[in-house]
TORMI-760827 format. One line per 3 residues: number of its first residue (from 1); their letters; for each residue y, x, z of C-alpha. Coordinates in steps of 0.001 Angstrom, whole numbers, plus 500000, padded with zeros to 6 digits. Each point is the difference from the previous one (the first is absolute). Layout:
BEGIN
NUM	a	Y/X/Z; ...
end
This chain:
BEGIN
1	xxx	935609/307640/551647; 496287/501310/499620; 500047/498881/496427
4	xxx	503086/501705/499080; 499001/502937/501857; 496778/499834/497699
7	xxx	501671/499343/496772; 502224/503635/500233; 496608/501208/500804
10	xxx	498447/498800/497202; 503380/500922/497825; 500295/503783/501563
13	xxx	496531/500583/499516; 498456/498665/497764; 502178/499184/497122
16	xxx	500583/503904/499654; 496221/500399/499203; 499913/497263/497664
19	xxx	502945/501559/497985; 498793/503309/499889; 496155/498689/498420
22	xxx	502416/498451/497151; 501402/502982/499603; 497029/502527/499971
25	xxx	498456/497591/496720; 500516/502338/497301; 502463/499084/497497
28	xxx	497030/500561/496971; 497974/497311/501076; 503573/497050/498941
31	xxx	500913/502855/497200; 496636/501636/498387; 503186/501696/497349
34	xxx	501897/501333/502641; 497518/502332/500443; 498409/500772/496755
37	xxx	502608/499318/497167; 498823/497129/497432; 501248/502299/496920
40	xxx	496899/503032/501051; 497245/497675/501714; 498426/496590/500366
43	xxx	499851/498979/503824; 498707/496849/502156; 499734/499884/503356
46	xxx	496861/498515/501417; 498455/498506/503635; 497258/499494/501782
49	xxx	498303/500152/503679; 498955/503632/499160; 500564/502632/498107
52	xxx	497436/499266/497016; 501029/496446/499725; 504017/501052/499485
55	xxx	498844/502514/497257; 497766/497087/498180; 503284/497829/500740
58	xxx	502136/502573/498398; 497796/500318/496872; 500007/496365/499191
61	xxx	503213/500276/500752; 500844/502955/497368; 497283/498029/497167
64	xxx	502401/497248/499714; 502546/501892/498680; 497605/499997/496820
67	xxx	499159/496399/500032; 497623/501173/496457; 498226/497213/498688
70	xxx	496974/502394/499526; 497313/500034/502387; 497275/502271/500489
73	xxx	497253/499173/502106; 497882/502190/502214; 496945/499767/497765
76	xxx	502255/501209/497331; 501182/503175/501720; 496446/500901/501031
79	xxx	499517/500085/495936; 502927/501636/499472; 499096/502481/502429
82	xxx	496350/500305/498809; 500655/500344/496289; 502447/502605/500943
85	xxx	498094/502303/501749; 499664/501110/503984; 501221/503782/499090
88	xxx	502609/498508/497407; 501059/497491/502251; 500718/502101/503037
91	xxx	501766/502001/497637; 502239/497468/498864; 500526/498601/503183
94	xxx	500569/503391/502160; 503752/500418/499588; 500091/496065/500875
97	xxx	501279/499941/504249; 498929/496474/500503; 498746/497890/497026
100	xxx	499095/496371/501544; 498591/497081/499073; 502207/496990/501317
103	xxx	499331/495738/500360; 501859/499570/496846; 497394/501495/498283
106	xxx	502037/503245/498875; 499533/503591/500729; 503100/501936/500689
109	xxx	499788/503168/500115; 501916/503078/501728; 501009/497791/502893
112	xxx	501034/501586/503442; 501128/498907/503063; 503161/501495/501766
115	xxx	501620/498290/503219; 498081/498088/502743; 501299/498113/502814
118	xxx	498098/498125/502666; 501736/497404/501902; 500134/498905/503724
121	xxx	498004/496585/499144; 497490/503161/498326; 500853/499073/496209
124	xxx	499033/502546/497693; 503007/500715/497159; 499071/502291/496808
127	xxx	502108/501291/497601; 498018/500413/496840; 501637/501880/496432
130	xxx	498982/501228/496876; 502182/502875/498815; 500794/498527/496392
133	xxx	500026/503730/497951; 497353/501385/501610; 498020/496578/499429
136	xxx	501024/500343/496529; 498670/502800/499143; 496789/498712/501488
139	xxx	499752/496802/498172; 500412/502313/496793; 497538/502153/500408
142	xxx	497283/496859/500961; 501011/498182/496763; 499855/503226/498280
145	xxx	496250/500492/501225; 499203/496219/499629; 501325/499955/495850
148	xxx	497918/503148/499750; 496767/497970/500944; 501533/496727/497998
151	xxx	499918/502106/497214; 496215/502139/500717; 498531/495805/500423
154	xxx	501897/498816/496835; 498962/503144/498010; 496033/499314/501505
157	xxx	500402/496342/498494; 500777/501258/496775; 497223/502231/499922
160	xxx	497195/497902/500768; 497828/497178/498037; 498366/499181/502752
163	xxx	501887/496505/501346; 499048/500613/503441; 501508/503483/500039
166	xxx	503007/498355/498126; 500628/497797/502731; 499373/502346/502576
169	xxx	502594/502061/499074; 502661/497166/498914; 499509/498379/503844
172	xxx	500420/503269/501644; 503235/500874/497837; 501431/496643/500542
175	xxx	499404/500401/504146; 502291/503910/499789; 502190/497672/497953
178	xxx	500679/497678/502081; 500343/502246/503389; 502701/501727/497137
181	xxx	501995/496725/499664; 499846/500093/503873; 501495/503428/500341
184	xxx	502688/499058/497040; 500680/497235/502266; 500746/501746/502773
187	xxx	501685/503257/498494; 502628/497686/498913; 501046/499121/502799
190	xxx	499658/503300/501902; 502205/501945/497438; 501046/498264/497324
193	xxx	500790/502530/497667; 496666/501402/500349; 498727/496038/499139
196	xxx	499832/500703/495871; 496473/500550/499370; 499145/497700/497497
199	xxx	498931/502413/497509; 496564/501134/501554; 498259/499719/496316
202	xxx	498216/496988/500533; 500489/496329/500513; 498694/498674/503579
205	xxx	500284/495900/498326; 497864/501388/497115; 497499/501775/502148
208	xxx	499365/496918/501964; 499641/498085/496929; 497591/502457/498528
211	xxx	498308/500042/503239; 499262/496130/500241; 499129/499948/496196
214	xxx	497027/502824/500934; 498557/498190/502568; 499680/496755/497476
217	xxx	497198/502121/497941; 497987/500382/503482; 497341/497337/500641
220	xxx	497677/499116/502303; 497045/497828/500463; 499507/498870/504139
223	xxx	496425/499443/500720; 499377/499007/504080; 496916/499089/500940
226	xxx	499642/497132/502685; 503320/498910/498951; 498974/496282/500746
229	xxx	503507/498844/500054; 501616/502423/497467; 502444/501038/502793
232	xxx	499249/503981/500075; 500376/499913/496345; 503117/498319/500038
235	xxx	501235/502093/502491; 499603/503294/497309; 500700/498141/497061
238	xxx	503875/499160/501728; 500078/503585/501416; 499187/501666/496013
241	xxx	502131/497035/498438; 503252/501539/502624; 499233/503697/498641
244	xxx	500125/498392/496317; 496653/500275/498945; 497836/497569/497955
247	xxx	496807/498431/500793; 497679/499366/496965; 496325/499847/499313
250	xxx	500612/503449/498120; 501221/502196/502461; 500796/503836/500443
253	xxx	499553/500136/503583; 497717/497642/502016; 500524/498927/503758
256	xxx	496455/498973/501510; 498482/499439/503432; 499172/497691/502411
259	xxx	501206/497882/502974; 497579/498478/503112; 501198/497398/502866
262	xxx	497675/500097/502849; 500160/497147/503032; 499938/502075/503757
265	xxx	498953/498408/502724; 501980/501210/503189; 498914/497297/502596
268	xxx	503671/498945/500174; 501795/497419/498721; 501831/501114/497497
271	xxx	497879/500778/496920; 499904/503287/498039; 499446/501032/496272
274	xxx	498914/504128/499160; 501165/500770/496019; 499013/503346/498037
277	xxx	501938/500835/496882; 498775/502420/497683; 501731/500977/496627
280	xxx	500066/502663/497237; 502088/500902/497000; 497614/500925/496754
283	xxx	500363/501201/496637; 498226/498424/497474; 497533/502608/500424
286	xxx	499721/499088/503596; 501112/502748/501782; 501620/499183/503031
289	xxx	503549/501170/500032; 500639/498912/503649; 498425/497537/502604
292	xxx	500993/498426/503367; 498557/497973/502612; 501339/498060/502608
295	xxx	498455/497679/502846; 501421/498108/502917; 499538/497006/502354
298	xxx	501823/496785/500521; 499925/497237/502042; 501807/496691/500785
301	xxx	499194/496403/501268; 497271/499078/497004; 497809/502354/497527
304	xxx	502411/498920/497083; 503059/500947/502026; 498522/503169/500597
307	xxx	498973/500660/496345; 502968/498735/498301; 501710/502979/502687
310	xxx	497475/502182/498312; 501352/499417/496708; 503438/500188/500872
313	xxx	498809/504158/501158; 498502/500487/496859; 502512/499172/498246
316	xxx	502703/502157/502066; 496886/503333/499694; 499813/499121/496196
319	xxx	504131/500898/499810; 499684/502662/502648; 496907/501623/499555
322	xxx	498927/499952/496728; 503596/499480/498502; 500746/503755/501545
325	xxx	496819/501353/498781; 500540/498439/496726; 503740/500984/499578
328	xxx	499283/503890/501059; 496770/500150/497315; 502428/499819/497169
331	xxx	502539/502296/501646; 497366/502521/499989; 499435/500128/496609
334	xxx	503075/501403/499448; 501018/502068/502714; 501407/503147/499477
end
């Protein structure tokens, strides 16, 4: 009798309550397009175990709606954003209510966030949309602003003798280019109609072409001193090979330095190597167009363990380091 007594407890009082948390879940979160109509806006629904963490859900959510094969790389949006300019950029990107840079390696822009829900377990639900004219209009004006530097680098190529300006100016055009196919991406899919711009008077495949070709009439000679094993030097030579540049004993530009491994005795049993790297970027005349150093420490279970760990890091500060200083010299010969 005590159980059935309990059961009609259970049913009378707490069934009710589990009903009515079904039916306080908002109808958005199962129907994003109930709530924003698919024909005027782009909506996903995102969650997470706060608020932040629904909104990142809800943007990864909204990028694969694009699914572009282009990818753009956070190193290549702090070019993009150098070459343009800090005043120029803010300008460009003032009128832009959320412009974010998601795991697929897009950047949407003009992305808000409407409806939010929090469960009784505490889920987090976000409703995230773009508004697909108003986006539009957006996306114009940035590939407007982008061909307008396209065509300011290409013109600067033209203009020049000098191969290293040449290049310069091809690489940088090739980078708005490519943010442009991005954009051209996207727009399509926002608003279709709005989707023709294929006649921006150039052609991005013939840029990138041009650009490669340019960076073929660059060499370099790689000269680093206590180099015993040739493993600093290789490390350069690989990183200049990936940017398309030659290495001959009649260079343009040279890359010289030096490397040291030092053994550190820590009265422990693991043992520990100390390694300096110094390099600079000359002209034939030898002026030093940029330098950077780097140092660290590594240890493991022997002294070659350790070293060959020291290599490995010099390797990773040769792409890092030096490949940012490297990569922003030449955008600065032909900023506007």
């Amino acid at each position: 009798m005590k159980i059935k007594l309990l059961a009609i407890f259970f049913i009378i009082y707490f069934v009710p309550l589990f009903v009515n948390a079904q039916e306080d879940r908002p109808s958005w979160i199962d129907n994003p397009n109930g709530k924003y109509s698919d024909a005027a806006y782009l909506v996903a629904v995102g969650e997470g175990d706060n608020r932040k963490s629904a909104e990142n859900n809800a943007t990864s959510n909204l990028a694969l709606i694009f699914k572009s094969d282009i990818k753009v790389d956070n190193s290549q949006i702090d070019r993009y954003n150098e070459l343009m300019g800090d005043q120029e950029a803010f300008q460009h990107e003032s009128n832009v209510t959320k412009k974010v840079n998601v795991s697929s390696s897009q950047t949407l822009y003009n992305v808000k966030f409407g409806e939010s829900y929090t469960s009784n377990t505490g889920r987090v639900f976000v409703l995230a949309y773009i508004d697909k004219m108003e986006t539009a209009d957006i996306y114009n004006e940035k590939i407007s602003n982008n061909t307008e530097k396209i065509k300011f680098f290409i013109s600067t190529a033209s203009n020049s003798s000098d191969k290293i300006i040449n290049y310069s100016a091809l690489n940088a055009a090739s980078l708005f280019s490519l943010d442009n196919e991005m954009l051209k991406d996207q727009l399509k899919i926002i608003s279709p109609e709005f989707g023709n711009t294929e006649n921006l008077g150039y052609d991005h495949n013939d840029i990138v072409k041009q650009s490669i070709d340019a960076a073929k009439e660059i060499s370099f000679s790689v000269n680093i001193q206590n180099d015993s094993d040739g493993k600093t030097t290789a490390f350069i030579k690989d990183f200049l090979n990936s940017k398309g540049f030659i290495i001959n004993t009649n260079p343009l530009l040279k890359i010289e330095g030096n490397v040291t491994y030092e053994k550190l005795d820590l009265a422990r049993s693991e043992k520990f190597v100390t390694w300096n790297l110094y390099l600079n970027m000359n002209d034939l005349e030898d002026n030093t167009l940029l330098s950077t150093t780097a140092k660290g420490r590594e240890g493991s279970i022997s002294y070659d363990a350790a070293l060959s760990r020291c290599v490995n890091e010099i390797g990773k500060k040769i792409k890092s380091d030096f490949g940012k200083k490297f990569v922003a010299y030449f955008d600065s010969l032909v900023k506007k």
